[in-house]
TORDOMAR-986709 format. One record per residue (C-alpha): residue number from 1; residue in three letters; chain; x, y, z. Coordinates in steps of 0.05 Angstrom, whole numbers. Example, Ala and Ser with C-alpha at 12.3 -4.5 7.8 and 13.67 -1.06 7.14 Angstrom:
BEGIN
@seq:1 type:ALA mol:A x:246 y:-90 z:156 .
@seq:2 type:SER mol:A x:273 y:-21 z:143 .
***
This chain:
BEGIN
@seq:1 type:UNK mol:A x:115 y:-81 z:-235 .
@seq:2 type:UNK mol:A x:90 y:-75 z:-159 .
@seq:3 type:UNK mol:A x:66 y:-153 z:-158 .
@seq:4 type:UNK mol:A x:61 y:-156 z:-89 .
@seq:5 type:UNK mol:A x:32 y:-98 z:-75 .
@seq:6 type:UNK mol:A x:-24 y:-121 z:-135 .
@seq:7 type:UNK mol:A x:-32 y:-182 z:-87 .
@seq:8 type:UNK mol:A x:-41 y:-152 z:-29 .
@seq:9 type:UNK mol:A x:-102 y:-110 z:-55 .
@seq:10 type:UNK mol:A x:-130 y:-166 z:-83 .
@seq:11 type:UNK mol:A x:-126 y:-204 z:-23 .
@seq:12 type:UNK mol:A x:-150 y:-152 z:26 .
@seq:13 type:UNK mol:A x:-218 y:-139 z:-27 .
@seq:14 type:UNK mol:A x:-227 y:-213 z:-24 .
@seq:15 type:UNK mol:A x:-224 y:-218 z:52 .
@seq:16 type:UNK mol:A x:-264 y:-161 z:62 .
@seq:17 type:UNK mol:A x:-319 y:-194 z:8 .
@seq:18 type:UNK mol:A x:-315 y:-261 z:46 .
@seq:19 type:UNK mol:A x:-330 y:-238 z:112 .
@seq:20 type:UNK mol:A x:-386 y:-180 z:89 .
@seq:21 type:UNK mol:A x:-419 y:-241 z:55 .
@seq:22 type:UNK mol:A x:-404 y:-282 z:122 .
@seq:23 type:UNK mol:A x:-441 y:-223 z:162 .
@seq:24 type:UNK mol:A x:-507 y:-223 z:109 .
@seq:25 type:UNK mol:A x:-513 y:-295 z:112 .
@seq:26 type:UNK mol:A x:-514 y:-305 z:180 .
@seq:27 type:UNK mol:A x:-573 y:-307 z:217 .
@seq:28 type:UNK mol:A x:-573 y:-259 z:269 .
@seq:29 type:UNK mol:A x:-554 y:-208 z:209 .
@seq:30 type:UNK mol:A x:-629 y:-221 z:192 .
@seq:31 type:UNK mol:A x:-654 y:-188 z:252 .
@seq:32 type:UNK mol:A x:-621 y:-119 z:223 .
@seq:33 type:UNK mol:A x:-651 y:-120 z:153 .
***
């Protein structure tokens, strides 16, 4: 079993979905949609 490898893609998606929610709520993001 490749645990850590299971980890790391599971952190990486989470990092990537914190900061693209980060980007949508922020409010200069508004001025693009």
């Amino acid at each position: 079993m490749h645990i850590q490898k299971v980890y790391n893609y599971y952190l990486n998606n989470n990092l990537k979905h914190a900061a693209g929610l980060a980007y949508l709520a922020h409010p200069v993001s508004q001025v693009y949609y």
